[in-house]
C-alpha positions as CSV (number, residue, x, y, z in Angstrom):
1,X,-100.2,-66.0,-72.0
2,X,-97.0,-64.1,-73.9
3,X,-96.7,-63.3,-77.3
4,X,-94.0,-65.8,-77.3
5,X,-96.3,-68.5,-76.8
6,X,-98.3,-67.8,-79.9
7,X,-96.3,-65.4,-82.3
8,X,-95.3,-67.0,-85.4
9,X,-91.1,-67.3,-85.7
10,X,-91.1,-68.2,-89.7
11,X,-91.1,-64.6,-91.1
12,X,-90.5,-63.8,-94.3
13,X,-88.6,-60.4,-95.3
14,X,-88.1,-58.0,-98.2
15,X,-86.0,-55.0,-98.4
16,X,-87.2,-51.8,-99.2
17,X,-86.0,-51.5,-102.9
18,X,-87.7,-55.1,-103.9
19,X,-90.5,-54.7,-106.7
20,X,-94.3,-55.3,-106.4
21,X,-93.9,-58.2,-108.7
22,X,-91.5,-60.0,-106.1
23,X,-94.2,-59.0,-103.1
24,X,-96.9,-60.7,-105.1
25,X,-94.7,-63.6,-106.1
26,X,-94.3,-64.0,-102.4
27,X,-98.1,-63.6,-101.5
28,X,-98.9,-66.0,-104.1
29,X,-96.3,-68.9,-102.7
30,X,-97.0,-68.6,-98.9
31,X,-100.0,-68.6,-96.9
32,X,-99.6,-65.5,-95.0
33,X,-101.0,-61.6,-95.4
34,X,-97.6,-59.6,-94.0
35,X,-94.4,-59.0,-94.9
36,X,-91.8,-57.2,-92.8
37,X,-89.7,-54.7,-94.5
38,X,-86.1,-55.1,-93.6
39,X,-82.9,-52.7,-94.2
40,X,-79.7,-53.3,-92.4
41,X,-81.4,-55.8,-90.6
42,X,-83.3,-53.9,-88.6
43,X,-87.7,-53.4,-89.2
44,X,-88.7,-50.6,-91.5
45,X,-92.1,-50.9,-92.6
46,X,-94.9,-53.6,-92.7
47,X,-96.4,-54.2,-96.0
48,X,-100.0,-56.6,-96.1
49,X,-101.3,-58.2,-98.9
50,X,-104.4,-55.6,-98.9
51,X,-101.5,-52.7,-99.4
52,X,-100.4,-54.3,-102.6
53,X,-103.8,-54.9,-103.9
54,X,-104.6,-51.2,-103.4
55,X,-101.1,-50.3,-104.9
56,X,-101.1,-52.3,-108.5
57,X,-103.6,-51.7,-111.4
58,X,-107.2,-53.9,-110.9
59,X,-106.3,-54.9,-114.8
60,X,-103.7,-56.7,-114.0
61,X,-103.7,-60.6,-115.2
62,X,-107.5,-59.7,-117.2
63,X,-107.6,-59.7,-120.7
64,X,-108.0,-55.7,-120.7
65,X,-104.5,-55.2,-119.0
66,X,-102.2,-52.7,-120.4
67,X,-98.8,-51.7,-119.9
68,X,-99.3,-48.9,-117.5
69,X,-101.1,-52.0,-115.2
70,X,-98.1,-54.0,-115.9
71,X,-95.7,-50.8,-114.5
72,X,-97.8,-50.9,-111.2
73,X,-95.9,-54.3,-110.3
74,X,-92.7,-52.1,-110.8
75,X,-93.4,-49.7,-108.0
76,X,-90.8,-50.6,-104.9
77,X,-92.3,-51.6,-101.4
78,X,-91.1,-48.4,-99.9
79,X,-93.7,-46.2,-101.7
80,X,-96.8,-48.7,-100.5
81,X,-95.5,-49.9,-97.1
82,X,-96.5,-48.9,-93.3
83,X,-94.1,-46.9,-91.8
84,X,-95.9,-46.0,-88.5
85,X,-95.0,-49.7,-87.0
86,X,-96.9,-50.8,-84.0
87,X,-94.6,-53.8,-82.6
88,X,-94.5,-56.1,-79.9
89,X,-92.1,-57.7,-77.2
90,X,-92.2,-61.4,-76.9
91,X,-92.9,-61.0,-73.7
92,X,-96.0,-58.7,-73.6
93,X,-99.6,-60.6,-73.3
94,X,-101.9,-62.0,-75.7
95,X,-104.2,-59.4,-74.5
96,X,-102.3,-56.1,-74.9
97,X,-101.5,-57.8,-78.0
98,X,-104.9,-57.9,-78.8
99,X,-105.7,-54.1,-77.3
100,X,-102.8,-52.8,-79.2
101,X,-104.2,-53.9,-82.6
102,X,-107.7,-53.0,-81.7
103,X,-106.2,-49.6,-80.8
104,X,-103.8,-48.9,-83.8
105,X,-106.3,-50.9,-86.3
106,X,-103.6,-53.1,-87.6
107,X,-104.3,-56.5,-88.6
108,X,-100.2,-57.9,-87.5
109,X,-97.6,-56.9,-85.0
110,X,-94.0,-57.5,-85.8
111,X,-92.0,-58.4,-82.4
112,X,-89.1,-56.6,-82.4
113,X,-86.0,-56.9,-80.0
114,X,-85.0,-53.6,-78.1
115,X,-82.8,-53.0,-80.8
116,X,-85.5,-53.2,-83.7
117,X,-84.0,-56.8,-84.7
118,X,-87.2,-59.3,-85.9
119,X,-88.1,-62.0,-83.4
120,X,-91.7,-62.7,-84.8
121,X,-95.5,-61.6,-85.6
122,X,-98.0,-62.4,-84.2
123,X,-101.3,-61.9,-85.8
124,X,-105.0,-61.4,-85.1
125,X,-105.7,-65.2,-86.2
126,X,-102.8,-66.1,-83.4
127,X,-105.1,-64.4,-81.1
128,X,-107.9,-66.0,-82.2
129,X,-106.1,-69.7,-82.1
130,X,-105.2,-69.2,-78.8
131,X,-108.9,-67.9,-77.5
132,X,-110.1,-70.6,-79.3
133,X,-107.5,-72.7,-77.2
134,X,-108.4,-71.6,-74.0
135,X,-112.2,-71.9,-74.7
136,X,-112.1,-76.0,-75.8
């Protein structure tokens, strides 16, 4: 099994510049825990859903929030997101998929083209739908 057969192709993208606010916007509309950092249309980062919790103020959205919590949504994705990108090619296996996260601790893997361009991610639950899969 490739990572083609189980990567996911609907990816959503910021750029680098975009504001905490709009990453949490995003979270919040979507069912998903990554977002792939884009600039010229090529990957630049990863950023998950647990970066942006660790990024803005635990205050936000209570009733003892303050300004300085709101100014944590202001912060731009560049400052919180991965840079050290493990990635994958549609046409490696689920398992070195799987090894490769293990490996690198990462909970995603964007697949990239040879030229950086997005194709993909697959994720640890892909892995885990298509084990699940092969074992009913």
């Amino acid at each position: 099994m490739t990572i083609a057969d189980i990567m996911s192709t609907r990816v959503v993208t910021v750029g680098p510049d975009q504001d905490l606010l709009a990453v949490r916007n995003l979270f919040a509309a979507h069912r998903f825990h990554h977002l792939l950092v884009v600039e010229q249309g090529r990957l630049v980062g990863v950023i998950s859903d647990r970066d942006l919790l660790r990024a803005m103020s635990p205050f936000v959205d209570t009733l003892a929030e303050r300004p300085q919590d709101l100014a944590t949504l202001r912060r731009k994705v560049h400052q919180i997101m991965s840079r050290n990108l493990v990635v994958a090619k549609r046409s490696d296996s689920a398992k070195d998929a799987a090894a490769s996260m293990l490996a690198h601790a990462v909970s995603c893997l964007p697949v990239v083209t040879h030229d950086g361009r997005i194709e993909g991610i697959v994720s640890w639950k892909d892995l885990l739908r298509s084990l699940h899969g092969k074992l009913t």
